[in-house]
N, C-alpha and C positions, 0 to 999 in steps of 0.2 A: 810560662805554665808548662809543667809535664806531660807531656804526649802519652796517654795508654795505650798500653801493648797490648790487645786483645789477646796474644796467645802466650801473658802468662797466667798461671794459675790464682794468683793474690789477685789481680785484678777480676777476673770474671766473679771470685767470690763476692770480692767487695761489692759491684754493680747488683749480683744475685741478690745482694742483702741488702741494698738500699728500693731495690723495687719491693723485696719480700718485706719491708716497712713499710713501702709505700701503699701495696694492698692490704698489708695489716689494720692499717689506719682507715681506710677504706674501708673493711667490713666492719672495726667495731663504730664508726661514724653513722655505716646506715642501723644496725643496729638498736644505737641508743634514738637514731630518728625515728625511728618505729615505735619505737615503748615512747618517746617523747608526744610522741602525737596520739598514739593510741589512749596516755594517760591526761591527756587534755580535753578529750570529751567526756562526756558525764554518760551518753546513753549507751546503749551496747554495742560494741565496736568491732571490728571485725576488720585490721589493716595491716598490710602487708606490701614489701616492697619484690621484686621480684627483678634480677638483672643475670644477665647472659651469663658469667662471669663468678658469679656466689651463687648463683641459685635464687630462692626463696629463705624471706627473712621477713615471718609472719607471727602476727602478737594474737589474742582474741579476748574482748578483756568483756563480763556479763555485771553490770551495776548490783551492787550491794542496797537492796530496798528497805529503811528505815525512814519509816512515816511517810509512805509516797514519794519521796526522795530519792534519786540515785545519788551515789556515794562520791565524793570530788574524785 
């Protein structure tokens, strides 16, 4: 296996870009778990994930009332 050279330039980017995926992935994962949950309860929801790192990543979702019903 090839040994990396921390000081040269092709390697730091590569590594930059394999972390800057790996947080990519990461924020659109929490993301879609937020509207995923949010859009699984039927009452009025109000859910949000909040982490050191992203920030806040908050949904708000109000039922759509037809026929005493809230909306799937």
């Amino acid at each position: 296996m090839e040994t990396l050279d921390f000081n040269n330039t092709n390697t730091i980017i590569m590594i930059g870009l394999i972390f800057g995926f790996i947080v990519a992935m990461s924020i659109i994962g929490l993301t879609f778990y937020v509207i995923k949950k949010t859009f699984e309860c039927t009452d009025e929801t109000d859910f949000g994930v909040q982490n050191r790192l992203i920030g806040k990543i908050w949904h708000n979702k109000k039922p759509n009332h037809q026929n005493g019903r809230a909306s799937p």
